[in-house]
C-alpha positions as CSV (number, residue, x, y, z in Angstrom):
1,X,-212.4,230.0,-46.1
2,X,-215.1,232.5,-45.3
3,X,-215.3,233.3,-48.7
4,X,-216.0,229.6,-49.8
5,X,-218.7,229.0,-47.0
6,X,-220.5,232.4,-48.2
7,X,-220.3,231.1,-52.0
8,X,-221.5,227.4,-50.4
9,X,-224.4,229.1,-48.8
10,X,-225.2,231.4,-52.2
11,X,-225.2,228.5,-54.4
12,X,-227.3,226.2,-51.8
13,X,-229.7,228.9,-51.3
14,X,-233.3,228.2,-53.8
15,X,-234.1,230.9,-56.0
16,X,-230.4,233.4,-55.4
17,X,-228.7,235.4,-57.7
18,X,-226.2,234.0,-59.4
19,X,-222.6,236.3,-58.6
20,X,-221.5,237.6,-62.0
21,X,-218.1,236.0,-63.0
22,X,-216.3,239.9,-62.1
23,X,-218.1,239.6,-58.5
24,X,-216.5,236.1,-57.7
25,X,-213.1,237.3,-59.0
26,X,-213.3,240.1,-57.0
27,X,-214.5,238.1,-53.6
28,X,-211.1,235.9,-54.5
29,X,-209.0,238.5,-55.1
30,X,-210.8,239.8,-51.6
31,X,-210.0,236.6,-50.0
32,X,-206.3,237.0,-51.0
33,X,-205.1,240.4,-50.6
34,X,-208.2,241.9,-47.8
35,X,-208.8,239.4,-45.4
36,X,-207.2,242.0,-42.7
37,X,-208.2,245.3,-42.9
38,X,-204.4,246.0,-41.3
39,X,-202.4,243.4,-43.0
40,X,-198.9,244.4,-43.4
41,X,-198.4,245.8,-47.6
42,X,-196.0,244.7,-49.6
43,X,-194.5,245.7,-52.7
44,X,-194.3,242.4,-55.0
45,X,-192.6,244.6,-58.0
46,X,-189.8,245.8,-56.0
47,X,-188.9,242.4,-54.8
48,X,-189.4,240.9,-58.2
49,X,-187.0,243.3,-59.4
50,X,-184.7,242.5,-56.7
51,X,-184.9,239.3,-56.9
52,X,-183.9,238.9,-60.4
53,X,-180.9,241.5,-59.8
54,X,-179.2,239.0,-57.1
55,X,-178.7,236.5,-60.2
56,X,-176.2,239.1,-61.8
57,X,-174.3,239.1,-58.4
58,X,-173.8,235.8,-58.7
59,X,-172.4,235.5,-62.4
60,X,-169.1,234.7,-63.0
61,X,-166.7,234.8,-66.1
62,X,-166.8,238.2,-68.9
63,X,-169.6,240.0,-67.3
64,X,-171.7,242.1,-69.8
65,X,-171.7,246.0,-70.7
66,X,-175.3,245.7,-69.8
67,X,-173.9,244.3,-65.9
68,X,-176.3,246.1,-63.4
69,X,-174.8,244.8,-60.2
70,X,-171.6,247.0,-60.7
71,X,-169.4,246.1,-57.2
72,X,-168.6,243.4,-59.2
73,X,-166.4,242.5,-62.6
74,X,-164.7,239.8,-64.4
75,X,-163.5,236.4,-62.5
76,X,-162.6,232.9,-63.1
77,X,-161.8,233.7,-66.9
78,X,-159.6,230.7,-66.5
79,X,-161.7,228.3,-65.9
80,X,-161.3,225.0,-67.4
81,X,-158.0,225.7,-69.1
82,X,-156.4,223.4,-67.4
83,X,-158.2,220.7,-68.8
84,X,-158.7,222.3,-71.9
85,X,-161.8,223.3,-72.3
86,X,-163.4,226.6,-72.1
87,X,-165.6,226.6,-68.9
88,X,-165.9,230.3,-68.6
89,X,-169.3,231.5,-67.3
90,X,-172.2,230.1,-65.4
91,X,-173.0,231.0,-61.8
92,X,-171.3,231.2,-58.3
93,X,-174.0,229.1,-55.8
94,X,-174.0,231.3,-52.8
95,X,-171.5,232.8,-50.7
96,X,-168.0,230.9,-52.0
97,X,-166.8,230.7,-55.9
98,X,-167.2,226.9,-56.9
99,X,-169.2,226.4,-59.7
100,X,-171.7,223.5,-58.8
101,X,-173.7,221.9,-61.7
102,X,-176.4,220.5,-59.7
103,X,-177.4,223.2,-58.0
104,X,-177.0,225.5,-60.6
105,X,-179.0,223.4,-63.2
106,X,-182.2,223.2,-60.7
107,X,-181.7,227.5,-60.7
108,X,-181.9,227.2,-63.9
109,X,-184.8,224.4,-64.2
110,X,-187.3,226.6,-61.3
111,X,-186.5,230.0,-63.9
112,X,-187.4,228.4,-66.9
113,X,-190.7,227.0,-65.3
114,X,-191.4,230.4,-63.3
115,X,-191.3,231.7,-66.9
116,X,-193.1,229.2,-68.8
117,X,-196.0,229.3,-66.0
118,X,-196.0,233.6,-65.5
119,X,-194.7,235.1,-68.7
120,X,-197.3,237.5,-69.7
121,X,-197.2,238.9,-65.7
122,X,-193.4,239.1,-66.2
123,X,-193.6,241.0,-69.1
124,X,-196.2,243.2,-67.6
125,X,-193.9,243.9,-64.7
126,X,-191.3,245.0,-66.9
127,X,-189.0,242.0,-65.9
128,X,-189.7,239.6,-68.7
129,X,-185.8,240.2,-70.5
130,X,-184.1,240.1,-66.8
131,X,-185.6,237.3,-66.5
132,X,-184.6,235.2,-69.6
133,X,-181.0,237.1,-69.6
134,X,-180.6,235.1,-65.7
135,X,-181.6,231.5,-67.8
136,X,-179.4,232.3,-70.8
137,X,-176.4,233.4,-68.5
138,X,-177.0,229.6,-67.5
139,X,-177.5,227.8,-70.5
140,X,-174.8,229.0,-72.1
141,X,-172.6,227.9,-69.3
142,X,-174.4,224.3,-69.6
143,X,-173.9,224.2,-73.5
144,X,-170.0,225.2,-73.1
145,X,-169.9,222.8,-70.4
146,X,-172.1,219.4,-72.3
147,X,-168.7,219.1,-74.6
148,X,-169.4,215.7,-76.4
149,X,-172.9,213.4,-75.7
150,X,-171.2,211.9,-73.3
151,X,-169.1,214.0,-71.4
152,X,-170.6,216.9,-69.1
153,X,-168.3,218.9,-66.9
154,X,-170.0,218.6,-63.1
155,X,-168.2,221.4,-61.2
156,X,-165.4,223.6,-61.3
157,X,-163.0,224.7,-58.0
158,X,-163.5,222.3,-55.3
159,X,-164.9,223.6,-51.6
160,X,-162.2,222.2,-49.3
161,X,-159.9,224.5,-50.8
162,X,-162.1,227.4,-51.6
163,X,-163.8,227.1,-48.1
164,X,-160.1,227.8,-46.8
165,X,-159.6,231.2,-48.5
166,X,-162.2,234.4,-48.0
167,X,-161.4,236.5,-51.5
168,X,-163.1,238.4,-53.4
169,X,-163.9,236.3,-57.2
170,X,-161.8,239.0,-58.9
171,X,-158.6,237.8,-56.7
172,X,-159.3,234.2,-56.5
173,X,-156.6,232.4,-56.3
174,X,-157.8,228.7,-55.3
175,X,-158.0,225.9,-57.3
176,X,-160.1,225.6,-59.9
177,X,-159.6,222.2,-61.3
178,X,-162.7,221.3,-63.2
179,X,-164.4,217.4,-62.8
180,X,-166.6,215.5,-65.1
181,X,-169.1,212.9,-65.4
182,X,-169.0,210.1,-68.3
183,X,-169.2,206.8,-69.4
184,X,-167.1,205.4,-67.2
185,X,-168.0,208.3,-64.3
186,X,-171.8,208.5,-64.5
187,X,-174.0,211.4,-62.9
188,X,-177.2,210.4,-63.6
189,X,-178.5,213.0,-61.5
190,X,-176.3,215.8,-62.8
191,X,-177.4,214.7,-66.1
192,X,-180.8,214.7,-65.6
193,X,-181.1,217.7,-63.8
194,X,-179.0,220.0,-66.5
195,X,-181.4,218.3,-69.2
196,X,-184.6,219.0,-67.5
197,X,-182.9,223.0,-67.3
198,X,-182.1,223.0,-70.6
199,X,-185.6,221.2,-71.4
200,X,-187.3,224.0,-70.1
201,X,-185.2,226.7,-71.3
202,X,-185.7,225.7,-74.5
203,X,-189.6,226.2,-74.3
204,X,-188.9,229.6,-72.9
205,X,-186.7,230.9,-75.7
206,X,-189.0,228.7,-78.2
207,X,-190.6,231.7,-80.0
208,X,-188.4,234.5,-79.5
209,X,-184.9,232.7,-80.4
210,X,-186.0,229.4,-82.1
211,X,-182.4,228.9,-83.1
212,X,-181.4,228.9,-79.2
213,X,-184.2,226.6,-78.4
214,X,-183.4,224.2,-80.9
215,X,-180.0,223.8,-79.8
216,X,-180.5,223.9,-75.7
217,X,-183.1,221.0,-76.7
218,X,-180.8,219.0,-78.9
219,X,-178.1,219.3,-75.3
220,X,-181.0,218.4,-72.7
221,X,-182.1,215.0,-75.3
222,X,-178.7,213.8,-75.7
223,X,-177.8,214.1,-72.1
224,X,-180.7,212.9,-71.3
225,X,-179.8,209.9,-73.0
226,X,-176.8,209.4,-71.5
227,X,-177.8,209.7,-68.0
228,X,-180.3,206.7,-68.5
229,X,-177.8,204.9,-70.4
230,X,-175.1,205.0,-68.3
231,X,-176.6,205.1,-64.8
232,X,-175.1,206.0,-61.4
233,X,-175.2,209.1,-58.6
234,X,-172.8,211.6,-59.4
235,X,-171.2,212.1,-55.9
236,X,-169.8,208.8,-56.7
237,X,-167.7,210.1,-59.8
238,X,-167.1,213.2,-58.3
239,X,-166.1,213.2,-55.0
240,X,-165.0,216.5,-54.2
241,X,-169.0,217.3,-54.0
242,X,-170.2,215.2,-51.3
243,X,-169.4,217.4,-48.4
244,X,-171.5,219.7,-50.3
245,X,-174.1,218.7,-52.3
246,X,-174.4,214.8,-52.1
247,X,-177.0,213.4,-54.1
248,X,-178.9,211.9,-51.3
249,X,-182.1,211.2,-53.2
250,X,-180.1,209.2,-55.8
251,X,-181.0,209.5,-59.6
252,X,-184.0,208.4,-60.6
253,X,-186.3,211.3,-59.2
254,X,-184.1,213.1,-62.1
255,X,-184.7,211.0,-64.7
256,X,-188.2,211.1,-64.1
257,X,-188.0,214.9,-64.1
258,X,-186.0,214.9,-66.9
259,X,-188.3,212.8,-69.0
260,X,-191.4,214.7,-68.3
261,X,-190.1,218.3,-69.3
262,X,-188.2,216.5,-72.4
263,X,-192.2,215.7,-72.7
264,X,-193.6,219.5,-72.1
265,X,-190.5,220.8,-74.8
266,X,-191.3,217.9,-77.5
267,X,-194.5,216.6,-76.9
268,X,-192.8,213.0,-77.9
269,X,-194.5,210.3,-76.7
270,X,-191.7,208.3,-76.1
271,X,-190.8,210.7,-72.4
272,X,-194.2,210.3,-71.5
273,X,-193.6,206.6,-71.7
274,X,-190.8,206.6,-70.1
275,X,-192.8,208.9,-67.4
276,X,-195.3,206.5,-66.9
277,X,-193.6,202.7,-67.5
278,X,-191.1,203.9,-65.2
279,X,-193.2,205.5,-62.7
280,X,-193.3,202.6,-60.1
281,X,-189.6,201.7,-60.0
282,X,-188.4,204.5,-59.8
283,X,-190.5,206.4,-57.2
284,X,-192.5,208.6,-58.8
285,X,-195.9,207.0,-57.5
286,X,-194.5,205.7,-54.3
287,X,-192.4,208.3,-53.2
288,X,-194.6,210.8,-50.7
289,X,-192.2,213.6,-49.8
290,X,-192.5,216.5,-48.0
291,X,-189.8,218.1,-49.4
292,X,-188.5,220.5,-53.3
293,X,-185.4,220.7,-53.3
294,X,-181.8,220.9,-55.7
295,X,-182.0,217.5,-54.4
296,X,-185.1,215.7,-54.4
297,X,-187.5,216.3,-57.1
298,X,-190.2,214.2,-56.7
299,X,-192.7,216.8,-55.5
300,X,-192.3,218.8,-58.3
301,X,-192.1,216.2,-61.0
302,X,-196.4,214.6,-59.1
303,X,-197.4,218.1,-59.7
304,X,-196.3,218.6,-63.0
305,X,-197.8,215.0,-63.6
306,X,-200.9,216.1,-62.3
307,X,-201.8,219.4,-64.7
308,X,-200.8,216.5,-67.8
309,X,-204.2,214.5,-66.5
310,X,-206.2,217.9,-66.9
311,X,-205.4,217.1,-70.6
312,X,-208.2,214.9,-72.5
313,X,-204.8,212.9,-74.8
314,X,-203.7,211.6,-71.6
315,X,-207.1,209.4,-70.3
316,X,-205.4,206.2,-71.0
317,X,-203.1,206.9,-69.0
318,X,-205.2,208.2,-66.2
319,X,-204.4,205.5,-63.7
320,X,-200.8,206.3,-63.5
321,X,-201.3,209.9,-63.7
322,X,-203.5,209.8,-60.7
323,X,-201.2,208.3,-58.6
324,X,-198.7,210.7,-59.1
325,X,-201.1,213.5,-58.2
326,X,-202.3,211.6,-55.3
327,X,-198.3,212.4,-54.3
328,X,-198.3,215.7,-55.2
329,X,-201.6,216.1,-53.3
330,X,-199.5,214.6,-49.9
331,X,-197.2,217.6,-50.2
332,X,-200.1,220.2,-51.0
333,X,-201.6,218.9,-47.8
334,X,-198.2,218.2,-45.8
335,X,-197.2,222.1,-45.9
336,X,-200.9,223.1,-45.0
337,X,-200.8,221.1,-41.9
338,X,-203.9,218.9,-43.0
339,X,-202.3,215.3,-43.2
340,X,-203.5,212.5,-41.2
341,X,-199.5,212.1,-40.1
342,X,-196.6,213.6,-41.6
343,X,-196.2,217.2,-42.0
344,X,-194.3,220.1,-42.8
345,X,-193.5,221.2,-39.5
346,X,-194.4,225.8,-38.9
347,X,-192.7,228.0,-36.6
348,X,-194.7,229.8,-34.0
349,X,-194.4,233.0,-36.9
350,X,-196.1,230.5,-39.5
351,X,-193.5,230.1,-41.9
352,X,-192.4,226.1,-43.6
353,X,-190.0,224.6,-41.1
354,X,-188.0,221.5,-42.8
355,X,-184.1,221.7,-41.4
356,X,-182.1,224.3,-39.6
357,X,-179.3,224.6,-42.1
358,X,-181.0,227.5,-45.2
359,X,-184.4,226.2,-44.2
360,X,-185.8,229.5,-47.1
361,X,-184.5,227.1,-50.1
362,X,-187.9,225.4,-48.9
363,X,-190.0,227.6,-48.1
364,X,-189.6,229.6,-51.5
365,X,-190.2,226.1,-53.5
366,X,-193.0,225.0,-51.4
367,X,-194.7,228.5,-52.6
368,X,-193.9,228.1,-55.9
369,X,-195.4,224.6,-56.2
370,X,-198.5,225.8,-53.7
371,X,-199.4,228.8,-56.2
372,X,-199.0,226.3,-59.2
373,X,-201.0,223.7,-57.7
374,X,-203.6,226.4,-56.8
375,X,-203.6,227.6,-60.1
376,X,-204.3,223.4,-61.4
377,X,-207.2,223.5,-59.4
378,X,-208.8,227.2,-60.3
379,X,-208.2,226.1,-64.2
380,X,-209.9,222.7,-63.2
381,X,-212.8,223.7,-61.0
382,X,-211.3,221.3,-58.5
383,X,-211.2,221.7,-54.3
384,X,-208.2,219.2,-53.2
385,X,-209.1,216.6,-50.4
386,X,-206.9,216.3,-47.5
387,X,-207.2,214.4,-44.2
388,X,-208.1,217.7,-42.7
389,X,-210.6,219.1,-45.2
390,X,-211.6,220.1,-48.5
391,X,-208.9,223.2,-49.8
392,X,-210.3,225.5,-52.5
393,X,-207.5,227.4,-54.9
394,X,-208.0,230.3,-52.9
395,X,-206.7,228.4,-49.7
396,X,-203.7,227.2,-51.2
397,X,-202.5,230.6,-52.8
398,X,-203.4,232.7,-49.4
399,X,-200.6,229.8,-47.8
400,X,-198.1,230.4,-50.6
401,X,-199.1,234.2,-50.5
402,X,-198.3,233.7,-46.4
403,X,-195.1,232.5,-46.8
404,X,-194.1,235.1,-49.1
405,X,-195.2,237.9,-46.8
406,X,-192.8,235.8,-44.1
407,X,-189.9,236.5,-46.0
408,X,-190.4,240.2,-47.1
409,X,-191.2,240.9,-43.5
410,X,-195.0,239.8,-41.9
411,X,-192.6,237.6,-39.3
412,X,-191.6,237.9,-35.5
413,X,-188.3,239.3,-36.1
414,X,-190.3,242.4,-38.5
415,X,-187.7,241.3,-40.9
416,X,-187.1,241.1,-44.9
417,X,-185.2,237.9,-45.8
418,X,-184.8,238.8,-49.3
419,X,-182.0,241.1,-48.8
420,X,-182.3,245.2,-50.1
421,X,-186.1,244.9,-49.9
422,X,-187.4,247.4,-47.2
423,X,-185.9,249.1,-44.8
424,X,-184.6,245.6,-42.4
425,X,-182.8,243.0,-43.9
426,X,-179.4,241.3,-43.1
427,X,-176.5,243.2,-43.1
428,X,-173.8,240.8,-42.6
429,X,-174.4,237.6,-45.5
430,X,-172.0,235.7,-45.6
431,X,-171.0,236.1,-49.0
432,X,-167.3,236.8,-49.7
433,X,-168.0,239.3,-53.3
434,X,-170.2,241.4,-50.5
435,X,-168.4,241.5,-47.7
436,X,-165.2,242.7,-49.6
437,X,-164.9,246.4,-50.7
438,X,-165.6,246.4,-54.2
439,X,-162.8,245.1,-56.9
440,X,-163.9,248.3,-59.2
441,X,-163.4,250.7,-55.8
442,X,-159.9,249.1,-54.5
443,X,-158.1,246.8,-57.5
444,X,-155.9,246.6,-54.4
445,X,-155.0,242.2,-54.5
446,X,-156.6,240.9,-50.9
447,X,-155.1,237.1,-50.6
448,X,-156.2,233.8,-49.4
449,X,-156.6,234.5,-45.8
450,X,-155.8,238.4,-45.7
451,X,-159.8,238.3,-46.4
452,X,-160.4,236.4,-42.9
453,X,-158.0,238.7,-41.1
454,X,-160.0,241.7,-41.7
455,X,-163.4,241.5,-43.7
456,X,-164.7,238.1,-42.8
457,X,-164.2,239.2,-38.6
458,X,-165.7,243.0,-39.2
459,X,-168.1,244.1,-36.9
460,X,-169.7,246.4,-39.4
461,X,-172.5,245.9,-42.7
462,X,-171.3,244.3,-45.9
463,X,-169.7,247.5,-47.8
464,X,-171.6,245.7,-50.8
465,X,-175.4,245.0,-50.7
466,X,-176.4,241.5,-51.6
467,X,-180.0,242.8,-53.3
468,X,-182.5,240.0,-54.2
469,X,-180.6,237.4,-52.2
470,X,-182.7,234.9,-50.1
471,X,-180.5,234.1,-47.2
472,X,-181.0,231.1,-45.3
473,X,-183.3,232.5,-42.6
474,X,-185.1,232.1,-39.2
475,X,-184.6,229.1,-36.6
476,X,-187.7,226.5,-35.6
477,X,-188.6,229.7,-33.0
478,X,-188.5,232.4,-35.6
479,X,-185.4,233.5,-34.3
480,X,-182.5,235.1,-36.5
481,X,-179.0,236.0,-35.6
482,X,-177.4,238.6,-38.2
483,X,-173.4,237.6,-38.4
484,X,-170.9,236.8,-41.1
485,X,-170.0,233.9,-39.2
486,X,-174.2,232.3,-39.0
487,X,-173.5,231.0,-42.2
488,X,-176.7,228.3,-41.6
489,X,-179.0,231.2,-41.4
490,X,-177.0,234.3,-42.9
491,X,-175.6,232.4,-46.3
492,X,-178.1,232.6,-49.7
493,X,-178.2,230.4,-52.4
494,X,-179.6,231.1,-56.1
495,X,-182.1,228.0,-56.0
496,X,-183.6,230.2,-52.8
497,X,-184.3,233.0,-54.9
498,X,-184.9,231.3,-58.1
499,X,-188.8,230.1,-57.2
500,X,-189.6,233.8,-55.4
501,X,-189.4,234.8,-59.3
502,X,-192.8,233.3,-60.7
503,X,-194.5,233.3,-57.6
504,X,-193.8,236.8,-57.5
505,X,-194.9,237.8,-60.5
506,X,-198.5,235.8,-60.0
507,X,-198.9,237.6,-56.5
508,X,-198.0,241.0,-58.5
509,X,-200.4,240.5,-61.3
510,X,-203.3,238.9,-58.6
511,X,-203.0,242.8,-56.7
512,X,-203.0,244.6,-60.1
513,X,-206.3,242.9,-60.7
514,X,-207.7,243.5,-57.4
515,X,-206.2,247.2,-57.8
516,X,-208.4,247.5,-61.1
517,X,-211.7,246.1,-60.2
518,X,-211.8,248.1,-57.0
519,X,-211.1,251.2,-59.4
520,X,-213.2,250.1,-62.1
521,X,-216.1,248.9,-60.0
522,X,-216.6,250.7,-56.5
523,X,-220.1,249.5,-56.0
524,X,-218.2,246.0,-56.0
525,X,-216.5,246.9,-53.7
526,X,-218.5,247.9,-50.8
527,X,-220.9,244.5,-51.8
């Protein structure tokens, strides 16, 4: 903020100097990364490497020859045979073995976009092919998975009886029945969702594997098309997933998400009708949420509506567009306090408070969608008007920026939430792989509730460390309890550490910059 009222006072000033273009990118990247002469450093590559290293502890089916993550190996290689159809693959959600589509699809959607926004600073850090390899282990899951137009298998193993057992994957022996969603069983949601994933995987793998891209978008249109057609919330085909992840929100925020990455991947005009004659009814300009989540999408979908009206071929339809960024300006404003009303609530530490149970899965969205919205207004040359003020970019990305430093470690506790990354982080996850001894160091079979009796109730660390994993974190008061059994605050999810990974990668390539100029130009510097 100083910055701003210096550059206010420059510009108001008759007869100054006007600051080269490398002097104000330097004061910004001042603002950022200097504002405190003893401001805690952190080191954005390691945990982008990290980060993208938990996705390959969470992999199940054939696992590669490439495999870093070596305590684990090959599970669930039977998965959907009892229905006949091969469901092999995809991704374990957190600590247990089901495999849940809607969670799993919104990983998969935050990757893509972290990609699609920050490719050039992933490829710079060296993570670029980790990066797409974490999607593709996904889309190829969803593609085995979308079997006819129609049909899309939602989930395979049930919690109830997974919940009951504490194995490692490699021994699992709970159910793993496998449920869809069709005509007569809709999931619009689930349908949506895994369309918008495969939606934007397919612009990530557009140039380097057109073939791939081709395909993953001819999936994401037909489903798509059959979650509008045959409409309905998914928890109510599949009811083994309600204790776990209900579709609260309903369907429509998916559609509408759906619809406007089918938009991004195509460039059809017939998704950004549906984007915009369907915004009204179904929420998108009436919904004001405070809240990005596996289950409600709305904030994400205003913001991506807003960077469309940047674009001169959408003026006519300016009017709807702006509504939606008039949302997607509430939640910018919500998490920086500055709302005449409703907002995000902070913890005495600073850090995005929304619930108690794995409050981080929105924390690490609200960054993501904080450093993109910052970056819609530096592109624009925009400030963003809340109750409380007028926000520059700057603002916005030293919040996001904040929030990040929270987790690796700027926090009360002096701890990393992103598990591996520096030298205090959680010991104890609750994760079953992790807390186990490894499958490749004892083949030794550990049963159903042989893992309770003596793994799940040890007093000691995880023999397996859970690197890049974003467990659920902190109370309202900052306060965090490190056990097995704190499975509120001690369990991670992917779609925690899914949106670390592009914001990450901008915060990485944001101190490489700064790094340069103050090497490049030390009279800059001192200025």
């Amino acid at each position: 903020m100083e910055e701003e009222k210096k550059k206010k006072l420059y510009n108001s000033t008759i007869g100054a100097p006007i600051i080269p273009r490398c002097a104000q990118l330097w004061c910004f990247l001042l603002s950022i990364f200097a504002i405190s002469a003893c401001a805690q450093a952190f080191d954005y590559a390691d945990a982008l490497k990290k980060s993208l290293l938990y996705f390959e502890s969470q992999r199940s089916g054939r696992l590669p020859y490439n495999q870093r993550v070596t305590w684990r190996d090959h599970s669930g290689l039977t998965d959907g045979l009892e229905q006949g159809v091969d469901l092999v693959g995809g991704y374990y959600d957190a600590g247990d073995h089901v495999k849940f589509g809607l969670p799993m699809a919104f990983t998969v959607t935050m990757l893509s976009w972290g990609i699609i926004e920050y490719r050039q600073q992933l490829a710079v850090a060296g993570e670029l092919e980790h990066a797409t390899e974490a999607i593709k282990w996904g889309t190829d899951y969803f593609i085995k998975a979308h079997t006819s137009p129609n049909v899309l298998w939602a989930e395979v193993g049930d919690g109830d009886t997974d919940h009951y057992c504490w194995q490692r994957p490699e021994d699992m022996t709970t159910s793993r029945q496998a449920y869809k969603i069709d005509e007569n069983n809709p999931g619009s949601d689930l349908a949506g969702e895994t369309a918008a994933a495969m939606a934007a995987a397919s612009i990530v793998f557009k140039k380097t594997n057109p073939h791939y891209s081709h395909l993953l978008l001819h999936h994401a249109q037909q489903l798509f098309e059959f979650g509008d057609k045959y409409r309905g919330k998914y928890d109510g085909s599949v009811g083994v997933v309600k204790s776990y992840y209900a579709s609260v929100s309903g369907y429509m925020d998916e559609l509408l998400w759906a619809a406007v990455w089918l938009y991004k991947a195509t460039d059809k005009d017939e998704y950004l009708k549906y984007l915009i004659d369907k915004a009204h009814c179904f929420g998108g300009i009436g919904w004001a949420i405070t809240e990005f989540s596996w289950d409600v999408k709305y904030a994400g979908l205003q913001v991506i509506a807003s960077k469309l009206l940047m674009e001169e071929k959408h003026t006519k339809h300016a009017h709807i567009l702006e509504q939606y960024k008039s949302k997607a300006e509430y939640y910018i404003c919500s998490c920086l306090n500055k709302n005449n009303g409703t907002n995000v609530e902070h913890t005495p530490g600073g850090l995005l408070y929304v619930r108690q149970w794995n409050n981080m899965q929105y924390v690490s969205t609200a960054a993501f969608l904080l450093t993109i919205y910052s970056d819609i207004l530096q592109n624009s040359n925009q400030k963003l008007k809340c109750h409380g003020g007028i926000v520059g970019h700057q603002e916005i990305l030293s919040f996001a920026k904040s929030q990040i430093d929270y987790i690796l470690g700027s926090n009360p506790m002096n701890m990393s939430y992103l598990v591996g990354y520096g030298s205090n982080y959680p010991t104890m996850v609750h994760h079953r792989g992790a807390s186990i001894v490894s499958y490749r160091e004892n083949k030794g079979f550990i049963g159903c509730t042989q893992g309770y009796d003596y793994w799940y109730s040890s007093p000691e660390p995880n023999p397996n460390v859970l690197v890049g994993a974003l467990v659920g974190g902190p109370d309202c008061q900052d306060k965090f309890v490190d056990q097995r059994d704190n499975y509120m605050q001690t369990e991670a999810c992917t779609y925690n550490t899914a949106p670390l990974v592009g914001v990450l990668a901008k915060l990485l390539q944001i101190e490489d910059q700064s790094l340069d100029l103050n090497h490049d130009s030390p009279l800059l510097a001192s200025y």
